[in-house]
Structure formats: C-alpha cells, structure tokens
N, C-alpha and C positions, 0 to 999 in steps of 0.2 A: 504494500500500500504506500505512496506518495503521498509526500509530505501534506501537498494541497488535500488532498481526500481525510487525511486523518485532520486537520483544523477543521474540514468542512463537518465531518463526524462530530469531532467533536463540541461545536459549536450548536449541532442542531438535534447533537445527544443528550443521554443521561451521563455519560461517563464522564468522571473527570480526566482534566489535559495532564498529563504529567509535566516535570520540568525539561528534558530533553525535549519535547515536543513544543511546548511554547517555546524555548532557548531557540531551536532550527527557528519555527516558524515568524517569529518576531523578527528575526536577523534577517531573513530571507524573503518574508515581505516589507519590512522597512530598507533593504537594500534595491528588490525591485522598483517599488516605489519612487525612491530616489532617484533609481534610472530612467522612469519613464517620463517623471516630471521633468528632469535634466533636458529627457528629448523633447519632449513635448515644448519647452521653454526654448530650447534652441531653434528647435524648427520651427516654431513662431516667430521667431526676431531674423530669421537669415533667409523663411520664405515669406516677410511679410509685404514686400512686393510685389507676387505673384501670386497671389491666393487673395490680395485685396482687402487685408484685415484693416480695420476701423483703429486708430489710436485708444479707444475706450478701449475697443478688446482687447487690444496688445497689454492697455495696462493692467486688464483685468488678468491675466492668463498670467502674466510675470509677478503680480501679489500672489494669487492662486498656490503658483508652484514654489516661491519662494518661502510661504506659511507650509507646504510639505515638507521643502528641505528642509526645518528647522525642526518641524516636529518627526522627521524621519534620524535626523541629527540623535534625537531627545531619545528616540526606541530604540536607536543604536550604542546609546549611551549606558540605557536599561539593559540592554540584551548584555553589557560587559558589567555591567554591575550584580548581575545576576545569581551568577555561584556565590558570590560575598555575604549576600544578603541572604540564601538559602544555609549556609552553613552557623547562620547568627541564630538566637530566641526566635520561635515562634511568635511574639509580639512584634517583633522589628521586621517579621516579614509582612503581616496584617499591615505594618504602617506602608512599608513600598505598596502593598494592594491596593491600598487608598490613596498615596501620593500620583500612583500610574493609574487608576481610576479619575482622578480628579483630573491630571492631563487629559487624558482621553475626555473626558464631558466640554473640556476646554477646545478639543480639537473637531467635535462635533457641525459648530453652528460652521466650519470651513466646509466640511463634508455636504451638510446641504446647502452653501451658497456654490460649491463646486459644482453641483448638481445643477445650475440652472445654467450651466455651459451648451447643456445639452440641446437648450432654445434658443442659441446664438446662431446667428448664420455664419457657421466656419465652414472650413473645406471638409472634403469628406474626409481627408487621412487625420486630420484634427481633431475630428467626432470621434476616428478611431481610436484616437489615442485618448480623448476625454473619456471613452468608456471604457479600457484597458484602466487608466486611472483610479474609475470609478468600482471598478471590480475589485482591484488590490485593494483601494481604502474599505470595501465592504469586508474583506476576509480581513484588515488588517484591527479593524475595529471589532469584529464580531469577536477574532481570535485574543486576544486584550481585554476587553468586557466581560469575556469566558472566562477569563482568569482571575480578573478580580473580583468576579460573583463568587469563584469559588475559594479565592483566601478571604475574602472580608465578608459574606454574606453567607456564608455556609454554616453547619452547627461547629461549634466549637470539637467536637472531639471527633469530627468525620475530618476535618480542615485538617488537626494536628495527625491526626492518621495517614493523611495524605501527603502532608509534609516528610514526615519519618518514614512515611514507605519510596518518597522520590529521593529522600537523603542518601535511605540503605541503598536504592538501587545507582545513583549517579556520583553523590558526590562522595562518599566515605570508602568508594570504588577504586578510587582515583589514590 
C-alpha cells in the first residue's frame, strides 16, 4: 500500500495514523506542495504574457503561493521536530497536537480563498495546476487534522497507548 492510500485510509478511517506514517506523509506532502506552488508561481510570472493574466491575478497567485511556502516551511519544520517531541512526556506531545492544530485552523481560511482560483479565468494548465494544489492541501490538511484529533481529542488512555505502542515500535528501535 502507498503512502497516499494509507493517509487516505487513514483519514477517512477508524484506525489511528501511527508516527512513521504521519512523519512520511507530512514531509512528502509539504514537500510536494512546495513544488507545485514553486511551479505554479513560476509559471505564472514567466508565462504571464502569453496566457494574458490580469495584474490582480498575478498578485493574487504570488500571495497565494507565497502563504504555502511558508506554511509548507512550518510542516517541514514539524516533520524534523518530530522524533524530539515523541520521545519527551506525553503532555509535551498533547501540546505540539494543539500548537500544529492551531497552525493548521490558521492555515484554513488560505485553503478556501485558494479555492476561488478555480473561478478565475486562467489558462487551462493553471487550472491544472490550481487543482493539483488543491488536492495536496486537501490530503495535506485532512492528514494533520487526523492527527491532532487523535493526540488532543482522543481518550486519555487510548492516546497514551498509542503513543507507547509508536515509541516501542519506531523510536526506542533506533
């Protein structure tokens, strides 16, 4: 099973994510991400002669993807802080659940003003790429959200059981 199918699972399962699985999946969609916005932004500013984009929309397109590279920065930052903060107390991991919780609600109201790209008249390989965008931030949110329902909003002693069963398996490994 691939990566994308096990977030997708588990996003729209009962199982919880282990840490390997978020750890890949957070790196791998905040890296993608980062590249598409990269292209998407470059190929806006070097085909915007030829495609005939409006100055509004160029500036809308270069906020846009500028607000992912930063919070693509922020998951890439979390994906290496990641083991540090699994092998601390059980309460200091609760707090990252809710510090990358709190992120992610903050990165939301991006996600739907990104969405009204989809009403703009861009070219068609711009759509393409606005919906490529729009896919990653959907797994990259859902897979994130997944995770913090399940360190901060879960029962207290399924939470800690899941912690010590991903410690025993990944990090006490090593």
């Amino acid at each position: 099973m691939n990566l994308i199918q096990t977030v997708i699972f588990s996003i729209i399962g009962e199982n919880t994510l282990d840490y390997k699985d978020f750890h890949d999946g957070l790196l791998s969609l905040s890296l993608v991400l980062f590249f598409f916005s990269l292209t998407f932004l470059i190929g806006s500013i070097l085909l915007e002669p030829y495609i005939s984009l409006e100055f509004k929309e160029l500036n809308f397109i270069v906020a846009m993807c500028s607000i992912n590279f930063l919070f693509c920065i922020y998951y890439l930052w979390q994906v290496q802080r990641l083991e540090r903060i699994f092998r601390l107390e059980n309460k200091n991991i609760v707090k990252y659940g809710k510090k990358l919780g709190f992120f992610t609600l903050l990165y939301l109201p991006h996600f739907f003003i990104f969405s009204t790209l989809f009403f703009a008249d861009l070219h068609e390989l711009e759509l393409l790429m606005v919906f490529l965008i729009f896919i990653m931030e959907v797994l990259l949110l859902g897979l994130v959200l997944k995770e913090v329902y399940d360190l901060v909003f879960q029962d207290e002693f399924s939470r800690n059981f899941e912690i010590e069963q991903n410690r025993k398996k990944y990090i006490e490994k090593d």
